[in-house]
N, C-alpha and C positions, 0 to 999 in steps of 0.2 A: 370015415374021415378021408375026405381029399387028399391025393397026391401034395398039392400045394400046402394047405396046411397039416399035413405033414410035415414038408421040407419047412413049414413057417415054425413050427413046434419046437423040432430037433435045432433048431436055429442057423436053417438053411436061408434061404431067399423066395420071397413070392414078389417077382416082379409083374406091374401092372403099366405099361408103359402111356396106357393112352386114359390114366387118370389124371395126369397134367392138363389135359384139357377139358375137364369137367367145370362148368360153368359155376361157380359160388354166386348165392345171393347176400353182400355185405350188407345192404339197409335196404331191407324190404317195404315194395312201395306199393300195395296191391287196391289196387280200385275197384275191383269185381270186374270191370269189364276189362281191362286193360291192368297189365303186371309192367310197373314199370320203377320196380328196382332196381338199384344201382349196385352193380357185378364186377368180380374182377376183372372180365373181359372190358368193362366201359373203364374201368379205373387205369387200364394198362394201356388202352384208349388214346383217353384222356395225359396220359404222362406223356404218349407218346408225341402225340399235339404241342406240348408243352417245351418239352424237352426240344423238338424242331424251333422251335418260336425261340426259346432261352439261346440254340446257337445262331440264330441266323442274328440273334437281335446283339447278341455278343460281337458279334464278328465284324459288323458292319458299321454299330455305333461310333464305334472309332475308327472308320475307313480311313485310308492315306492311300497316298501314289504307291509308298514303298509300302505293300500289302502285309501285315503278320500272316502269320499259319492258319490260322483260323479263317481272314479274312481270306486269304488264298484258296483255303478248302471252300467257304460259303462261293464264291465266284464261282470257283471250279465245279463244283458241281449245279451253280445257273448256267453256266455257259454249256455245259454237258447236254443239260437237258431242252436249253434254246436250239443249239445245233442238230440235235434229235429230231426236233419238230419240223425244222426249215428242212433240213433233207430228204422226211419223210412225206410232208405236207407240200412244201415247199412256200413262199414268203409270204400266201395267203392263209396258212395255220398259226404264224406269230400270234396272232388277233389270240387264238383260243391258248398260247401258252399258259397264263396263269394259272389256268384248271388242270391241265395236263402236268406242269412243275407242282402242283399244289397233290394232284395224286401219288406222283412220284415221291415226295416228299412222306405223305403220309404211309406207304407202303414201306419204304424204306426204312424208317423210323419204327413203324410197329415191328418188323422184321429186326434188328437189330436189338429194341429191348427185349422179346424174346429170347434172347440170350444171355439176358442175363440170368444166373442161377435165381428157381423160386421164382421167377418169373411167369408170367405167362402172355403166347402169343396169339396176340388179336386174328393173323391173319392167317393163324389155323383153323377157322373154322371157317364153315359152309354162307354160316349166316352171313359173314362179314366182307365174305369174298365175293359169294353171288351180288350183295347188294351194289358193292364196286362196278363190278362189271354191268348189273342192271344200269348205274347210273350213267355208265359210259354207252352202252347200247343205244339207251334212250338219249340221252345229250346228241350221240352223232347222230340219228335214225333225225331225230327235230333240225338237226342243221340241216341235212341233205334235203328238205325237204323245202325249209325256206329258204335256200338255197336255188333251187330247183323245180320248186312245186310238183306238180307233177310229171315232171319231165325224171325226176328221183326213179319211179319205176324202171327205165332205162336198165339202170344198174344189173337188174336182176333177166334182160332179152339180149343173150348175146348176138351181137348184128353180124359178127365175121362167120358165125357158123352157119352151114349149113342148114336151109330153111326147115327140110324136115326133122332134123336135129333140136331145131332150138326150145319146140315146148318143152321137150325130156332136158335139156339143158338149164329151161328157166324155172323149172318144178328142183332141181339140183342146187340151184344158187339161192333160192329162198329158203329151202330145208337149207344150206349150207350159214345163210346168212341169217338165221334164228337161232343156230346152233351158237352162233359166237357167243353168247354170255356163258353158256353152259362150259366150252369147254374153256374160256379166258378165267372165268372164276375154279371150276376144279384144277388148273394147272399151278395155279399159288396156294391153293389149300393144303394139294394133295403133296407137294414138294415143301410145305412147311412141317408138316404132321409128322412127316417121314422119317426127317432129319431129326425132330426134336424125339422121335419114338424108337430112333439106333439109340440116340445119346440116351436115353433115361434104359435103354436095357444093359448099356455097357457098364452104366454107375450101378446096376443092381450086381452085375456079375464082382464089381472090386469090392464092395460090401461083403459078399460070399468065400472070395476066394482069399482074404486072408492075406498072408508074405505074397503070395502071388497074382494081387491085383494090380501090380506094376503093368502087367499086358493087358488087361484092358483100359488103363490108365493111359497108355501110349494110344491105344489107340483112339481111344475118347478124345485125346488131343488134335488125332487126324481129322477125325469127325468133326469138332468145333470148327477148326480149321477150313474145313470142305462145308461148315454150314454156314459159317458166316460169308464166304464168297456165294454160295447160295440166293442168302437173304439180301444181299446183290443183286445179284442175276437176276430173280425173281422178282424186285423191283425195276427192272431194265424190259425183262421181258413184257409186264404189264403196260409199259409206258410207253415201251414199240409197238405190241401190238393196238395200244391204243390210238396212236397215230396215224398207222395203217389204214382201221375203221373211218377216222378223220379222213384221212387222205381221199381214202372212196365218196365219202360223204360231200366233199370239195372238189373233186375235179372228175370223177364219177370216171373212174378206169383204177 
């Protein structure tokens, strides 16, 4: 018998922290060539979609001069994310806001139900983040290009440096500039996984410990606390550095 179940026998604790992220198949949909049933992850998804649509659609139906809270919040977070764009792009990336507000929105949202207990978050996984950032690679890499045509290559021959420099420099910027989906999608996977895989080993520890799960209770408070700014940030950071990408793609520097 295992250590663990042992301690699971005796009526210890066998925490599994990164079972919260095991994909369920709710209504399986299997075609032989293609599996294309519908998951928790599509369902938590989908809520999350929904849930963005039910506040903005809330908030705004009944606009007035003198804003409620709601209506406040929906602005404030448009005006957050327009201001993002214009400073980062500047007043030729407006044009691509809706895509940009529309990711932000989506990331933010799946990040946030996440948290709900029993829950589960979409944008801990590989699949759902890589494909994000595919779509953003891909969206800029096709602006810069109609943009640009071939003058895009540019991008990648730095002109200020020095001439014997530059191939070892443009062999750098393309490894560097293939690299961006890889590391913009692990950096919201790997800091969603993280946080939700403290919090699920601190609730194993207050299960175990009885009168004295008060301390990891405290602390598990911190942790929520430090994950929901997180699921923030994390949203913030995707949507700068997807600007960034735009910005290159727009004014090529």
């Amino acid at each position: 018998m295992t250590l663990a179940k042992a301690e699971s026998a005796e009526g210890g604790f066998n925490i599994d922290p990164m079972y919260q992220f095991e994909i369920k198949n709710w209504v399986p949909i299997d075609l032989g060539f293609v599996d294309l049933s519908f998951t928790n992850s599509a369902f938590f998804a989908f809520l999350a979609v929904g849930l963005t649509c039910l506040f903005l659609w809330t908030a705004m139906s009944g606009s007035s001069l003198v804003p409620s809270r709601m209506q406040s919040m929906a602005e404030g977070i448009y005006e957050f994310v327009r201001n993002m764009v214009r400073d980062a792009c500047g007043e030729g990336g407006l044009k691509y806001f809706p895509y940009i507000f529309t990711v932000f929105l989506f990331i933010l949202a799946c990040n946030l139900v996440g948290m709900i207990p029993y829950s589960f978050t979409v944008t801990s996984h590989f699949a759902v983040t890589v494909f994000l950032a595919l779509s953003v690679f891909i969206t800029v890499t096709v602006i810069g290009f109609m943009k640009h045509g071939t003058h895009f290559f540019a991008l990648f021959w730095p002109m200020d440096a020095p001439a014997a420099m530059r191939p070892v420099l443009a062999i750098i910027e393309v490894i560097s500039y293939f690299v961006r989906p890889v590391s913009h999608s692990i950096r919201l996977g790997a800091n969603m996984m993280a946080g939700h895989a403290v919090l699920k080993v601190f609730g194993g520890f207050v299960a175990a410990l009885g009168v004295f799960g008060i301390i990891p209770i405290a602390a598990i408070v911190g942790v929520t606390a430090l994950e929901l700014l997180v699921a923030v940030i994390q949203a913030y950071v995707f949507t700068i550095l997807t600007c960034v990408y735009l910005n290159d793609a727009l004014n090529m520097h």
